[in-house]
C-alpha positions in Angstrom: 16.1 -13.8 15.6 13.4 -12.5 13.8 12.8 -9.8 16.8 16.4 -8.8 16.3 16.2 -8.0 12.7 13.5 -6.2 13.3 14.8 -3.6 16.1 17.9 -3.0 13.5 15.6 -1.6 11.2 13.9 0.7 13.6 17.4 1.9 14.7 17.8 6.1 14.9 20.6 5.7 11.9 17.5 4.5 9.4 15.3 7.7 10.8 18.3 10.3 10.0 18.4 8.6 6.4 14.6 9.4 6.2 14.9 12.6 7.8 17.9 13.4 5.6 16.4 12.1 2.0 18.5 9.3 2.0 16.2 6.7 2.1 12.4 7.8 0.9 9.3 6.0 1.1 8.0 4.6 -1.9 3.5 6.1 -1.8 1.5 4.1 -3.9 -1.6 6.0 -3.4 -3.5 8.9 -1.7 -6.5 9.3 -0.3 -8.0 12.2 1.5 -9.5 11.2 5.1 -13.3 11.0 3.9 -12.1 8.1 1.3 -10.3 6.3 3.9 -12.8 3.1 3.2 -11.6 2.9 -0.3 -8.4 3.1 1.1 -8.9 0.5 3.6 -10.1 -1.7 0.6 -7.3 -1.3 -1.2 -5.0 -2.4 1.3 -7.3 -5.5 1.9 -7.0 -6.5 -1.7 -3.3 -6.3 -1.6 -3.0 -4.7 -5.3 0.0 -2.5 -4.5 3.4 -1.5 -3.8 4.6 0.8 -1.3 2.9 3.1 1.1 -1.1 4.2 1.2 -1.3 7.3 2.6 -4.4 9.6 3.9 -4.1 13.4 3.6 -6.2 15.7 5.5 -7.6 18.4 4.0 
């Protein structure tokens, strides 16, 4: 059951809600690509909400 919930979510309806701003991710943080350690730490340490995302410069 668990897989079937899971394929729902990934259906194309949910990515035409993203692509059309209806649903929009929630970023906790940034990081640029050299601080992607610190990045990796914080998602270790769990101390967040939402999305951690690296940004190339």
């Amino acid at each position: 059951m668990e897989i079937c919930r899971f394929r729902a979510w990934r259906s194309p309806e949910k990515y035409s809600s993203f692509a059309t701003g209806q649903l929009v991710p929630i970023v906790a943080h940034e990081f640029p690509l050299a601080k992607a350690a610190e990045a990796h730490r914080l998602m270790e340490a769990a101390g967040y909400i939402g999305k951690i995302v690296l940004t190339v410069d």
